[in-house]
C-alpha positions, -999 to 999 in steps of 0.1 A, spaced: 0 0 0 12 32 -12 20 59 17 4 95 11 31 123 2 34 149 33 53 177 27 65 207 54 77 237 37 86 266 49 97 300 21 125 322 28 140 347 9 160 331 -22 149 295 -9 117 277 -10 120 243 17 101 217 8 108 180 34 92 151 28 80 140 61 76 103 47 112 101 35 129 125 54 141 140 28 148 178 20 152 203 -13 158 236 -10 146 254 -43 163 284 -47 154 314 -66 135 318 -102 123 288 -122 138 264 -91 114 283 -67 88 276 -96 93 234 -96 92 235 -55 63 260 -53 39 236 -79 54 206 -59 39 222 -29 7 228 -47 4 198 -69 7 174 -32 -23 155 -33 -15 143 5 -8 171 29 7 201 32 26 214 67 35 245 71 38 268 100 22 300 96 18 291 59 -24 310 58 -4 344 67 26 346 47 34 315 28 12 305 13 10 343 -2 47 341 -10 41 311 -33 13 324 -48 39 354 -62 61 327 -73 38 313 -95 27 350 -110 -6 347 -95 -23 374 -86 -36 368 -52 -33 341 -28 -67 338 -36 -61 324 -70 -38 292 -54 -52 259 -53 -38 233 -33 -44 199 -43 -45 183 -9 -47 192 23 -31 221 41 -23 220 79 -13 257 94 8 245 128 4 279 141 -32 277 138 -36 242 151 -10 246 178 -27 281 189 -66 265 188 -52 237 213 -32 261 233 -59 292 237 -91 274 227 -112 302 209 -144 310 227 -179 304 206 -181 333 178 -150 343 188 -114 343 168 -86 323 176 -56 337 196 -25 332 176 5 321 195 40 327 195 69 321 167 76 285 154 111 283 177 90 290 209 64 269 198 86 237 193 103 245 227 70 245 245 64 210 231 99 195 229 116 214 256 155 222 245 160 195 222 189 203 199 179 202 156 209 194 142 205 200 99 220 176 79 262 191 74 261 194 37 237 220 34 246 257 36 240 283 66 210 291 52 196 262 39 205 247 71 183 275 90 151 266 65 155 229 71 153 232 105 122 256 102 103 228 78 123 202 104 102 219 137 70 224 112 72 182 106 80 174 144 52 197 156 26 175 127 35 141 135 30 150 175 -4 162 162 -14 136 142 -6 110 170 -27 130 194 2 140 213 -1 180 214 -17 190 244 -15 225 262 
């Protein structure tokens, strides 16, 4: 039986992160028509997307990188999962009629969870690249703790 594709991404400037949560494995796309194949990877999934604070800003930056318009415009084949909003609806459960509280930054957010637990990137990759794999490396940690029930306040 085939496993569905789950994918954590996470967009920085000049790189576009994309780790496949399956395989454990990670490609940084870096600017133009690189940033173009990992962006319609991201929107072609037909499994799941992770992202952490994707609804707010990147989903909006991959919109730009495919010339769209707005983010309005993208369509995601699959499913996307927003950990800020997930982690923030567990953490500060919003009130009827009322709208969520967002919570802090993705660093703080995997501390609360994992306490000091050191993410060490994979040596080949550059400062940078290293930096956005450990983003999209939190992003997949904090998803499979969901999915397993495992994310309480």
């Amino acid at each position: 039986m085939a496993t569905t594709e789950v994918l954590a991404f996470d967009w920085g400037v000049g790189v576009l992160g994309v780790l496949d949560i399956n395989g454990n494995e990670y490609i940084p796309y870096h600017y133009g028509e690189e940033m173009i194949q990992g962006a319609k990877r991201i929107v072609s999934c037909v499994g799941t997307v992770v992202s952490f604070n994707g609804n707010r800003r990147d989903l909006e930056e991959i919109s730009k990188i495919l010339g769209l318009s707005s983010v309005i415009d993208l369509h995601i084949c699959g499913e996307h999962n927003d950990m800020l909003e997930i982690t923030s609806d567990i953490r500060w459960p919003p009130r009827p009629g009322t709208a969520s509280i967002l919570g802090p930054g993705l660093r703080e957010t995997y501390k609360h969870y994992f306490g000091h637990r050191t993410v060490v990137p994979p040596s080949h990759l550059s400062d940078y690249e290293a930096n956005n794999w450990s983003d999209c490396h939190m992003t997949a940690e904090l998803w499979k703790k969901w999915k397993l029930g495992n994310l309480g306040q």
